[in-house]
C-alpha positions in Angstrom: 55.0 98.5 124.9 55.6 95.9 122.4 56.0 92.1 122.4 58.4 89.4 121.3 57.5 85.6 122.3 61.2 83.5 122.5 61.3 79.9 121.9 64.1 78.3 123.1 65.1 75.3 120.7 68.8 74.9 121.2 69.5 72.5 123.9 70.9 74.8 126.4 69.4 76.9 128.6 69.7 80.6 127.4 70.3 84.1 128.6 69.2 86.5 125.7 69.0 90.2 126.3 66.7 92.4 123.7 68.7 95.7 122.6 66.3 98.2 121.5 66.9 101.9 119.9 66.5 105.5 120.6 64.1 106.0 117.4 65.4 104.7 114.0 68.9 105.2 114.1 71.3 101.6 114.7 74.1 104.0 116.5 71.1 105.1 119.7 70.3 101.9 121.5 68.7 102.2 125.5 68.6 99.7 127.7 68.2 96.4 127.1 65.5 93.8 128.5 66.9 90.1 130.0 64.9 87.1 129.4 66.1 83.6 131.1 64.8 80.6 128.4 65.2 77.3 129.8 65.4 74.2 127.3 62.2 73.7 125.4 61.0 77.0 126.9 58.5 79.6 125.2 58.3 83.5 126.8 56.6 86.4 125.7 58.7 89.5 126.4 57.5 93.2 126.7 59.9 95.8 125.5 60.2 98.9 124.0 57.7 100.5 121.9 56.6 101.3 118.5 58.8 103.9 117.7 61.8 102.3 119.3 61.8 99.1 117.8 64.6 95.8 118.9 68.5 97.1 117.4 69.9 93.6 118.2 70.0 90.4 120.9 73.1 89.2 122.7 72.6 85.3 123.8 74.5 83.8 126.3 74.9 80.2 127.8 76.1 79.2 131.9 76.4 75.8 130.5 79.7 76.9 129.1 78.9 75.6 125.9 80.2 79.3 125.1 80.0 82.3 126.9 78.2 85.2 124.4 76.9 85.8 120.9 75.6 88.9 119.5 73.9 90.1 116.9 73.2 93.7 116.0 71.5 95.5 113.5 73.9 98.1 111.3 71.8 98.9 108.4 68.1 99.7 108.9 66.2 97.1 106.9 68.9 94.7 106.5 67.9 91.1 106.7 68.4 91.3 110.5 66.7 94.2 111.2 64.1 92.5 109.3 64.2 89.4 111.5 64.2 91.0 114.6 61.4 94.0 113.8 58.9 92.2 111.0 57.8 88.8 113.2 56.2 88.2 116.3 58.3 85.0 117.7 61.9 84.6 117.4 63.1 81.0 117.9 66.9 80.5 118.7 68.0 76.9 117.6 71.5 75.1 116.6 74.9 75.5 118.9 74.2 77.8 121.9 71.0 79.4 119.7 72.9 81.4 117.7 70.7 80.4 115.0 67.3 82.8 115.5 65.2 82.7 113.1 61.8 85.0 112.8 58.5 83.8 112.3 54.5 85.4 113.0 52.1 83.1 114.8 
């Protein structure tokens, strides 16, 4: 298994579910892992593995602020795939945390 810490930056307390792939391909994702971030929160999330790295996130809000946002990854490494697959920590910021921006702590 592999791990992502979340930091939850946004305001709004966030539902964001980790879509991970079959392999290498963007078209094969599996199941996806949920992770509930309250305001201000940090997680650290298991998921996937090695070889099955994340394919995209889908973030929602019950604040109704919005209802969903996702993001997936088309083009293996693309600036997202890059995001979501080179760093350690994702923190999700701006209106509803649509902003997620990768970092390695």
């Amino acid at each position: 298994m592999v791990y992502k810490k979340l930091i939850n930056q946004s305001g709004l307390t966030l539902t964001v579910l980790l879509i991970t792939l079959v392999g290498s391909e963007p078209n094969q994702s599996v199941p996806t892992v949920t992770a509930a971030l309250p305001v201000g929160d940090k997680q650290t999330i298991e998921y996937g593995n090695a070889q099955n790295p994340l394919n995209g996130l889908v973030i929602s809000s019950s604040s109704g602020a919005f209802s969903t946002g996702s993001q997936i990854v088309t083009t293996r490494g693309s600036s997202w795939d890059t995001v979501l697959n080179t760093h350690d920590t994702l923190t999700f910021s701006g209106a509803g945390g649509l902003n997620v921006v990768g970092s390695n702590t």
